[in-house]
C-alpha positions in Angstrom: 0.0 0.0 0.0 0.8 4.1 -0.8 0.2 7.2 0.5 0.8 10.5 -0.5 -1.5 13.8 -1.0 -0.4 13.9 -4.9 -3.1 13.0 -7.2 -0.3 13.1 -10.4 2.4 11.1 -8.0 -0.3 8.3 -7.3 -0.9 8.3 -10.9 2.2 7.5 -11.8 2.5 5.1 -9.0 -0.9 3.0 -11.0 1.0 3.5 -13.8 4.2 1.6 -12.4 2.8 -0.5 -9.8 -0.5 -1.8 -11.2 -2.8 -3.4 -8.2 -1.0 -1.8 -5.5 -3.5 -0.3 -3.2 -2.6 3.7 -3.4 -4.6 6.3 -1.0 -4.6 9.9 -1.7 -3.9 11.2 2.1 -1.6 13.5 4.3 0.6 11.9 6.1 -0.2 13.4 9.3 -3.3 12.2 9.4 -3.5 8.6 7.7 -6.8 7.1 6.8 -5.6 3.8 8.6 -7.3 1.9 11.6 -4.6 1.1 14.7 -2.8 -1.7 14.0 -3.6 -1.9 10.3 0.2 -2.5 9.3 2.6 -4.8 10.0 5.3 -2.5 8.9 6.0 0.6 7.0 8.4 2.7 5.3 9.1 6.7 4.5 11.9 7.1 2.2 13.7 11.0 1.6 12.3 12.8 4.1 8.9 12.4 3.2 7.5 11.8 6.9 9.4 15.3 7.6 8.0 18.1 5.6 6.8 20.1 8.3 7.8 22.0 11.7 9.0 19.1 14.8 5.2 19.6 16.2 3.6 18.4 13.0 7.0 16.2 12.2 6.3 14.7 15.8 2.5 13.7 15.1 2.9 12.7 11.2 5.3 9.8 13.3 2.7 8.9 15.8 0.2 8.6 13.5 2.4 6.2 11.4 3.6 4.9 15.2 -0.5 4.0 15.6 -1.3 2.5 12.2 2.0 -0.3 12.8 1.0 -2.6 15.0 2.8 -4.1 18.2 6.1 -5.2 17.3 5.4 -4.0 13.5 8.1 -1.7 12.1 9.1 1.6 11.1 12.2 2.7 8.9 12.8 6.3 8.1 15.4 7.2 6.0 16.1 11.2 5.2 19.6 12.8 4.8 22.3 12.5 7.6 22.7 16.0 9.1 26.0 15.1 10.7 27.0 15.1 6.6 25.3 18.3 5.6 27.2 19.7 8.6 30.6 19.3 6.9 29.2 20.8 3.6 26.4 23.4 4.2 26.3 25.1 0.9 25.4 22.2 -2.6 24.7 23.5 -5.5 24.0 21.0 -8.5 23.0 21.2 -12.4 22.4 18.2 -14.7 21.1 18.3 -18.3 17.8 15.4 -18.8 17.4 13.8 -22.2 15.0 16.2 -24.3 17.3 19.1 -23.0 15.3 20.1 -19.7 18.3 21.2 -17.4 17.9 20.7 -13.5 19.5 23.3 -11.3 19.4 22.9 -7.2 21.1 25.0 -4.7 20.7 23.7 -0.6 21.3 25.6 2.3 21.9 23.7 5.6 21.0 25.6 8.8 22.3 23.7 11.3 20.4 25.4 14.1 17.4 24.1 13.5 18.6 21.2 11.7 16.9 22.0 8.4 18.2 21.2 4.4 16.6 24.4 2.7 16.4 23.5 -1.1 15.6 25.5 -4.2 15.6 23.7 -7.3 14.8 25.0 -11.0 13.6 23.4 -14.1 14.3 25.3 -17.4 12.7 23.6 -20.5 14.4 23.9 -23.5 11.9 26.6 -24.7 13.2 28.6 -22.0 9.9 28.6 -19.3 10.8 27.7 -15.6 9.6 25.9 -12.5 10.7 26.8 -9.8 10.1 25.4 -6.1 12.0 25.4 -2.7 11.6 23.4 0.2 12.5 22.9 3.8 13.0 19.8 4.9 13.8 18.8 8.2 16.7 16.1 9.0 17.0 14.9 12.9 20.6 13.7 14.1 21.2 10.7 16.0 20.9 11.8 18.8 17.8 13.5 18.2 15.8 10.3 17.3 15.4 8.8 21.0 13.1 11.0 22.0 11.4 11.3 18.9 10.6 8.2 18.4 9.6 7.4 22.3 7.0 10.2 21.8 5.6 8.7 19.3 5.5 5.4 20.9 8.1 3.6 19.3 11.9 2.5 20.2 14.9 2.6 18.6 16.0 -1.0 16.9 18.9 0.4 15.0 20.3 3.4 13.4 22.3 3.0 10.5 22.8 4.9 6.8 21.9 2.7 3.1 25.6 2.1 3.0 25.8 0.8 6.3 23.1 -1.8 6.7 25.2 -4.4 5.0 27.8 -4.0 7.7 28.5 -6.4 9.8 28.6 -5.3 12.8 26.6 -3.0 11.4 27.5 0.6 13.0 25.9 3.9 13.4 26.1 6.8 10.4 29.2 9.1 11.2 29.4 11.8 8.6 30.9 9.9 6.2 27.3 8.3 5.3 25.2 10.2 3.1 22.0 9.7 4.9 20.6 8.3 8.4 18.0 5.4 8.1 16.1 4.7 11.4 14.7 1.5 12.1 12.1 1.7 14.7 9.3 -1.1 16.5 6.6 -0.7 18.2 6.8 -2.1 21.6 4.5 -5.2 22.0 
């Protein structure tokens, strides 16, 4: 199953993933009974769009849908990274000529990736969009995810989780996956 609050991203979901169950909804508020999942994932941030009040109920509302011993993996950027390089800018050219330009600022303070990103076609018209997206260190997720009812199992980075031992992101890792359970 999918969620997101994008009617043209679900379509192109249906398009890819024929069958798969797909509901339109924000993730803060999921239409899913308690204990509906046995696990679930948000990949890129996608849980943490928002300030750490609405950041903090989008997880307990995924927290409630899992149920006991059912779990959660989040992965978003590793800030511990960003922190060593605060300033990106990137530009890539897409087939058809479209070129991609993205400039991100990371404000360490509040522990937030702000990213501006522009798509010139090759009849010269723009989109243009920025976001803020909000990326917690490790040390951050403990109480994170004990507020929303969950408990750390393992925090690790893509890279890392075929380690063995496997070992916590440093800023080496370009992002921070946490793999949480809901107590039974």
């Amino acid at each position: 199953m999918g969620l997101d609050r994008s009617a043209p991203y679900l379509e192109r979901a249906r398009a890819a993933v024929p069958g798969v169950p797909l509901v339109r909804a924000d993730v803060r508020a999921p239409p899913l009974r308690p204990g509906a999942l046995a696990a679930a994932f948000s990949w890129y941030a996608s849980l943490f769009m928002f300030d750490d009040r609405e950041n903090a109920a989008a997880l307990s509302a995924l927290a409630r849908a899992v149920r006991p011993g059912g779990r959660v993996v989040v992965q978003h950027g590793n800030p511990l990274r960003l922190a060593l390089h605060p300033v990106e800018s990137s530009a890539r050219t897409l087939g058809g000529g479209a070129r991609v330009e993205e400039d991100s600022a990371w404000d360490a303070a509040r522990g937030v990736d702000r990213c501006a990103r522009r798509l010139t076609r090759p009849d010269g018209s723009r989109l243009e969009a920025t976001a803020e997206l909000r990326y917690y260190s490790p040390a951050e997720w403990a109480p994170l995810a004990e507020a929303a009812g969950l408990r750390i199992v393992e925090l690790t980075s893509t890279a890392g989780a075929v380690d063995d031992p496997r070992r916590p992101p440093g800023p080496e890792a370009v992002d921070l996956v946490a793999v949480l359970e809901k107590p039974t």
